[in-house]
N, C-alpha and C positions, 0 to 999 in steps of 0.2 A: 792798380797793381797789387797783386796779392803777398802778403808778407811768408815767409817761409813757413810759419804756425796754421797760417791761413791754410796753404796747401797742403801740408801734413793730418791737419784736421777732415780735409776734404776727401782725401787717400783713403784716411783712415774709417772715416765714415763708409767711404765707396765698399773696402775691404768689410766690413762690417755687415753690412746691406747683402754682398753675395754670400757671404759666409753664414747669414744668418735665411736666404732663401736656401743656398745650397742643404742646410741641417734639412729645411721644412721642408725640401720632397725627396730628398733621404731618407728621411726619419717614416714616413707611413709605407715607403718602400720596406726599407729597415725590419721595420713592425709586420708588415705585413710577410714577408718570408721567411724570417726568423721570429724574433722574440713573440708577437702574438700569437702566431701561429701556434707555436714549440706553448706557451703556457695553455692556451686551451685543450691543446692533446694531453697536457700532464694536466691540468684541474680534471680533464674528466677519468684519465684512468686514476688517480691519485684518489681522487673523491667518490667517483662514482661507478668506479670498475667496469667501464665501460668503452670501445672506441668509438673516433669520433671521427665524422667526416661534413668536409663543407664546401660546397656547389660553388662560394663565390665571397670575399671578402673584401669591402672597400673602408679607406681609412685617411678622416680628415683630423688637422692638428691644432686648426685655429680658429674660436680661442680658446677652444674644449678637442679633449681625442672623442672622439666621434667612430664610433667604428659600425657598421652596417654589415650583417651577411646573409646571405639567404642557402637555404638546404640542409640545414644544421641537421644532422641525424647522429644519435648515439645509440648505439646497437651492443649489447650485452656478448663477448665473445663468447662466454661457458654455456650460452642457451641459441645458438646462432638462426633453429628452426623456428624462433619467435621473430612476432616484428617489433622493430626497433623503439626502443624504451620511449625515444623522445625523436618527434621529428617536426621540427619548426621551418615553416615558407620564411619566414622572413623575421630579421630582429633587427633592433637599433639600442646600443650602448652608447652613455656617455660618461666621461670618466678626466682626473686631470691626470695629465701623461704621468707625472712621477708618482700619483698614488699607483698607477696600472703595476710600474717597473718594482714599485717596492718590497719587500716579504711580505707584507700583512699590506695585498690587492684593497684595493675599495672602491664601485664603481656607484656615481649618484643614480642612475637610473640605467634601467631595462626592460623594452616592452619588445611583448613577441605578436605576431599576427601568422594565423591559420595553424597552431600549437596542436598536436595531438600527442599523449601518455597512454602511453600502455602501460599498467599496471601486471604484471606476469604472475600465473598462477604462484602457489606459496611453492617456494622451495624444496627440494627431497631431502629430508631431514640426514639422507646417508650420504646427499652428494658434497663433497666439500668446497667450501665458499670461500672465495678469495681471501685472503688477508690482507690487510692494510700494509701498504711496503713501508719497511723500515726506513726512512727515507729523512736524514737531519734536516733538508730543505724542503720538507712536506710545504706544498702551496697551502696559501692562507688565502680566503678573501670575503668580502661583503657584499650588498650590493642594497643599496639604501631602501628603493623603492623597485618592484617587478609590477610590472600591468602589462595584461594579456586581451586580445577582444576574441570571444568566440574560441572558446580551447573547448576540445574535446577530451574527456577522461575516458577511460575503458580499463576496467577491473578485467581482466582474461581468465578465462574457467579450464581448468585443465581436462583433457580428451576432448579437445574439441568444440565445449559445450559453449552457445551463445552468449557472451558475455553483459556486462551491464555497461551500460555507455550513458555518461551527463555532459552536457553541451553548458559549461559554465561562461556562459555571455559576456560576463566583467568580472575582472580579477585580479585583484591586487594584495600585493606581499609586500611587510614591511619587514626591512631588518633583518636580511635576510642570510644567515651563515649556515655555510652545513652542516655545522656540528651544534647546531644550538635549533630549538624550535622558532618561526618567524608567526608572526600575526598573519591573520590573510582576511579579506572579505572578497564575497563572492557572490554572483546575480547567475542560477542556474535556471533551465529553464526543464521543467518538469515534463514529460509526455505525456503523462493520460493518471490522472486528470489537469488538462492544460492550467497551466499556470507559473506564476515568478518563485521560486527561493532567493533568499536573501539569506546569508550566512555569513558569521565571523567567527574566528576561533584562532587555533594554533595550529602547523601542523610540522611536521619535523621530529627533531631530525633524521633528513634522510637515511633508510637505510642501505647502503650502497650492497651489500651482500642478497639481501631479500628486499625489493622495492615491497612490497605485498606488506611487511611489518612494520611501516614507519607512522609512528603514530599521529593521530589528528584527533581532536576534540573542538570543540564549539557549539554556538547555537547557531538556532534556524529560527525563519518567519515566514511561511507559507501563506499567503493571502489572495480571495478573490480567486481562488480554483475552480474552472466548470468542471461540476459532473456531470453536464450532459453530453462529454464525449465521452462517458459509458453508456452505453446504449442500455436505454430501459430503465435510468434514473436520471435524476438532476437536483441542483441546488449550487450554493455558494457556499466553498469551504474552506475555513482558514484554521491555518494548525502554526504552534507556537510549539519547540521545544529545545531540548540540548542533544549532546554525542560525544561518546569518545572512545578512544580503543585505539586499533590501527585501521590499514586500508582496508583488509580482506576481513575485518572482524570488527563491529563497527556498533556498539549498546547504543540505543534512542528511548528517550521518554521524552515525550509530550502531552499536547492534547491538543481537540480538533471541536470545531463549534461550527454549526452546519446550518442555520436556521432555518431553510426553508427546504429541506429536506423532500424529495419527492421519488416513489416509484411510478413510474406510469402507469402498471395495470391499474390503479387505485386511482392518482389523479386529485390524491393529496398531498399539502406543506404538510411536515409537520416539523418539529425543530428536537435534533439529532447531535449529542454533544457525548465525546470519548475520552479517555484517558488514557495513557497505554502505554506500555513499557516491551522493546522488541530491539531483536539484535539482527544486524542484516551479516549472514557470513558469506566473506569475499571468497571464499573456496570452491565453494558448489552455487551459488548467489541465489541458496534460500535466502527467508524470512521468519525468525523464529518469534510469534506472538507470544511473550508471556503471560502480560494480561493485558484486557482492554475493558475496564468500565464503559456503558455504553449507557447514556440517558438518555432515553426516547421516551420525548414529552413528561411522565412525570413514572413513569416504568424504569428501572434500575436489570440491566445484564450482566453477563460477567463472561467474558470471551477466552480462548486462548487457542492457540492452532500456529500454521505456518504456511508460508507460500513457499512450496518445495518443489519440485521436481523430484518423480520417483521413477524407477524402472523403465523401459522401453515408452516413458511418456517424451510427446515432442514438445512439451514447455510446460511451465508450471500451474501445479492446481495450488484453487483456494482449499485448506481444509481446516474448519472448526468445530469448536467444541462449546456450545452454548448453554448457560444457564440461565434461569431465573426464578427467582423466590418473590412471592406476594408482587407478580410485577400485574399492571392491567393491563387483561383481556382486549380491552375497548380500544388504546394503545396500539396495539401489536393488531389488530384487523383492521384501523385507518391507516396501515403502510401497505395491506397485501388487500384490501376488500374494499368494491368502486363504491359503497352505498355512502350517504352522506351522513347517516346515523349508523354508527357500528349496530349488528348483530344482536351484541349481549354487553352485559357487564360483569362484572365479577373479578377478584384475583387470582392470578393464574399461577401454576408453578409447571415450567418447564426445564427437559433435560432435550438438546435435540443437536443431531452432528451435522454441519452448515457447511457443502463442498458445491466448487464451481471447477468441472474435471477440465484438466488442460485439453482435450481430444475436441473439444468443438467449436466451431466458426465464432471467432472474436467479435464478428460484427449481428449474430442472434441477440435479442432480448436478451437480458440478464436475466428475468424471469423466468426465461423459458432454460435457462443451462445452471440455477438454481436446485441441487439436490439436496432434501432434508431427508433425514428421518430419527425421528424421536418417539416422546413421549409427551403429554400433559396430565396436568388435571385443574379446576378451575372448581373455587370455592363460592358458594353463595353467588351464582349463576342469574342473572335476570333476561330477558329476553326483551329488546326494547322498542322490536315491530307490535303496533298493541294486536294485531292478530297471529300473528306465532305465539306471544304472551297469555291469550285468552284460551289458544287454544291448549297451553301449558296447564293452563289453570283449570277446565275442564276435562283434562286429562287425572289430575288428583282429586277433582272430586268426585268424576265416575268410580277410579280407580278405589278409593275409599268405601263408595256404595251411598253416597248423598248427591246425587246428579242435580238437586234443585237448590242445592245451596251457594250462597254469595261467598266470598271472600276477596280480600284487598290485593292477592296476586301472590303465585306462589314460587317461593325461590326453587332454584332447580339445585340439588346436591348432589357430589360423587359426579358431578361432569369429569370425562376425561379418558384417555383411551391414547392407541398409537398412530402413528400415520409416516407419512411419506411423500415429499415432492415430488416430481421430476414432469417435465416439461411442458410446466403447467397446469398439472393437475395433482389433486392433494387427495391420497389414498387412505381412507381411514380403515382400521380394525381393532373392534373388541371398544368399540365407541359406545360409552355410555351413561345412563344420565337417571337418576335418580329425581322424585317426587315424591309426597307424603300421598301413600295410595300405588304407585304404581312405579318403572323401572324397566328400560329400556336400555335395549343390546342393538349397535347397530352396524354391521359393512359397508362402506361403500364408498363414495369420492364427492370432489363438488372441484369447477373448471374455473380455476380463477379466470380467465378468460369470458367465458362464457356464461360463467354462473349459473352454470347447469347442478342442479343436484340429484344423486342416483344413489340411493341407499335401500337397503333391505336388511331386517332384523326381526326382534321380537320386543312385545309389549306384555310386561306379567302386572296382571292388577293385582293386587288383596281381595276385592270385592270379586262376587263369581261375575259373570257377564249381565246377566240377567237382573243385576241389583244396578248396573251403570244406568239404567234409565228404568221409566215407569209407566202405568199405563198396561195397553196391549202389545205394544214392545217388550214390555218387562213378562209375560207372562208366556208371549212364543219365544224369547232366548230360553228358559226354563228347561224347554224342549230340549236345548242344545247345549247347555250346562256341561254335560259329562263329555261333548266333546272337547272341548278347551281345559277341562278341569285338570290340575297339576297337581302334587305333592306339593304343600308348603306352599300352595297360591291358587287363588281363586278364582284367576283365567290368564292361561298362555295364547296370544295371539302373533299371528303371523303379518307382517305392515311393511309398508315401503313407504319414502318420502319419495317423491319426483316433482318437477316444476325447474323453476329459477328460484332465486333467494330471493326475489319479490314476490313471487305469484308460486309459493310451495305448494305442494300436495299430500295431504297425509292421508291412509285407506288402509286397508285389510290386501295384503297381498293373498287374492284368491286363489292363484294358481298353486301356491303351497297350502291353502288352507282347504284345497280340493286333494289336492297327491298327499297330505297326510292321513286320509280317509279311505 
């Protein structure tokens, strides 16, 4: 038999037990119509000037608030022909209920899955931008930890233009308030040339007026990137550097270390290491190169240019501006030349403008959508096939007027002249190349492809013609002296080179050496 305490206890328990289930499905009811609702609509226009709409909210109590929604979209009212700033499939918050209810929110966790931001062009400096409402009970809140898998970023370009899109794979934010910068690391995945980024940094705070200005800085680790999804080179490339600025305007220096470096027409490594300082702006989503030290093999360049989009182009060209002082010859013809022994040697000094035009098919050769055009010249010249060498070297001795004498091989001076790329073939003019004896002018091209060479120019000796050999040779050119004879030189001839760069040809181009007569 139970004492009167006994029953009063048991009542009161009972009361206890409904009154404390009746709260728990209350209470996510509660939250869910009113109070959560009603603070998400005011955190986002209060914070983020923005409205907000949601597909579906589900909300458990114990022994954490638990809150689940999927369709989250906030959409900018003052820009309403953009798309929606933020639009997430799906989120899970967890939080303890009375940190949710209090001024100063704080929620332990936040992860979102299938995230996508639009980043909206930069603002019209005339249009006016909301102002933060006067508001004493401005929401306050935290959110300890945000992880995202697979969010999509998009910088938008205004009139239309194709914007920049990064698919950040893993992503997590620490500490995160709106009014304060948060930590963040991030696993992005690269297009072309494939590859992971890894990145940490800051970014915040948001700017709810202009998303486009809200600043972010950090570093990067780019590692193990093929470039063989550019067609027409390859290697393995990793770059290490920092950033900061805002979204739409964004300073990087780094560097890139490439080691086995490869163009195809050529079908050599060689090891390729940059330096460089470049701002990407989120407006127009150029690329402005300031500079780019470039060490190839033991040659030193000096870059600068941008990947821009200009005029009535339908996406963006490469366009550069190259130099180099004292760099080697030998160098710069084992990236673009198939032989296994470069050409020549010597130190080169070039000036030359390096453009890849947005107008042609992305999946051509690089080589072949490759436009140069410059200048050189190339100092103490050696030629390292010994028959193009020998034949250099008989060249100044004729030229001289000692056809039977020895010497140890002669450097070539004054190499250097203009030219021109484009689609695979290299235009020379005004190509020319000096020897102690004689001095040569030459037009014409050579097929990186094919290795074809077609040249026609002139050969001016010192000696008259008739002194380049001996014998009865030496005494019927004699005869023909005063035709070749020049002002200031001792025989103007007319020559062509043809062949391949293995099996050249050097002669007297007769058909001008007949039509000047």
């Amino acid at each position: 038999m139970l004492t009167r305490k006994q029953r009063l206890a048991i009542i009161g328990a009972g009361l206890f037990v409904f009154v404390a289930g009746a709260v728990l499905w209350l209470v996510p009811k509660f939250l869910n119509s009113y109070i959560l609702r009603d603070k998400i609509e005011r955190i986002a226009a209060d914070r983020f000037h923005v409205d907000v709409t949601l597909a579906s909210l589900h909300i458990s109590t114990f022994p954490l608030l638990r809150v689940q929604f999927t369709g989250l979209v906030l959409k900018d009212p003052n820009r309403p022909e953009l798309p929606p700033l933020i639009k997430i499939d799906k989120c899970s918050v967890e939080a303890s209920l009375f940190s949710l209810l209090e001024h100063q929110s704080r929620l332990h966790w936040l992860h979102m899955e299938g995230i996508t931001i639009n980043i909206p062009p930069h603002a019209n400096s005339q249009q006016a931008s909301p102002s933060s409402p006067k508001n004493p009970f401005r929401t306050n809140f935290a959110i300890d930890e945000i992880t995202s898998d697979d969010m999509t970023l998009n910088i938008l370009r205004s009139g239309g233009d194709r914007h920049m899109s990064f698919l950040l794979h893993k992503l997590r934010i620490d500490s995160f308030q709106p009014d304060h910068p948060a930590a963040f690391h991030a696993n992005l995945i690269n297009p072309k040339p494939v590859g992971e980024i890894q990145t940490n940094g800051q970014f915040g705070p948001w700017n709810p007026n202009d998303p486009s200005q809200s600043p972010v800085s950090g570093s990067y680790t780019f590692s193990n990137a093929d470039l063989g999804t550019i067609k027409g080179i390859s290697g393995t490339l990793s770059s290490t550097g920092s950033f900061n600025g805002v979204l739409d305007y964004i300073q990087v220096q780094g560097k890139t270390e490439t080691p086995n470096f490869e163009v195809s027409i050529s079908q050599h490594t060689v090891p390729l290491d940059t330096e460089f300082s470049a701002v990407v702006d989120g407006i127009n989503g150029n690329t402005i190169l300031n500079t780019i030290d470039v060490q190839l093999v033991d040659s030193k360049l000096i870059v600068k240019g941008d990947v821009a989009k200009g005029p009535q182009q339908p996406g963006r060209a490469v366009a550069l501006n190259v130099v180099a002082d004292s760099a080697r010859i030998q160098d710069l013809l084992r990236v673009a030349v198939k032989s296994n022994k470069p050409l020549l040697t010597g130190l080169v000094s070039l000036k030359t403008r390096f453009v890849i035009p947005s107008r042609r098919s992305k999946d051509t050769d690089i080589t072949n959508r490759i436009d140069l055009t410059g200048k050189f010249g190339i100092v103490s010249a050696r030629f390292t096939e010994g028959m193009v060498q020998e034949k250099i070297n008989a060249l100044s001795r004729r030229g001289q007027g000692h056809p039977n004498e020895t010497d140890d091989g002669t450097a070539v001076s004054a190499l250097g002249g203009a030219f021109t790329l484009r689609n695979g073939m290299i235009q020379f003019s005004k190509l020319t190349f000096d020897v102690a004896g004689a001095a040569v002018l030459l037009n014409g091209s050579y097929n990186l492809n094919t290795e074809v060479l077609n040249f026609r120019g002139t050969l001016t000796l010192q000696a008259k013609l008739s002194q380049t050999t001996t014998g009865m040779k030496s005494l019927f050119l004699k005869l023909i002296d005063p035709l070749f004879k020049k002002k200031n030189a001792g025989a103007v001839l007319p020559i062509k080179i043809t062949g391949t760069r293995e099996k050249p040809s050097f002669g007297l181009d007769m058909g001008r050496v007949f039509a000047r007569n």
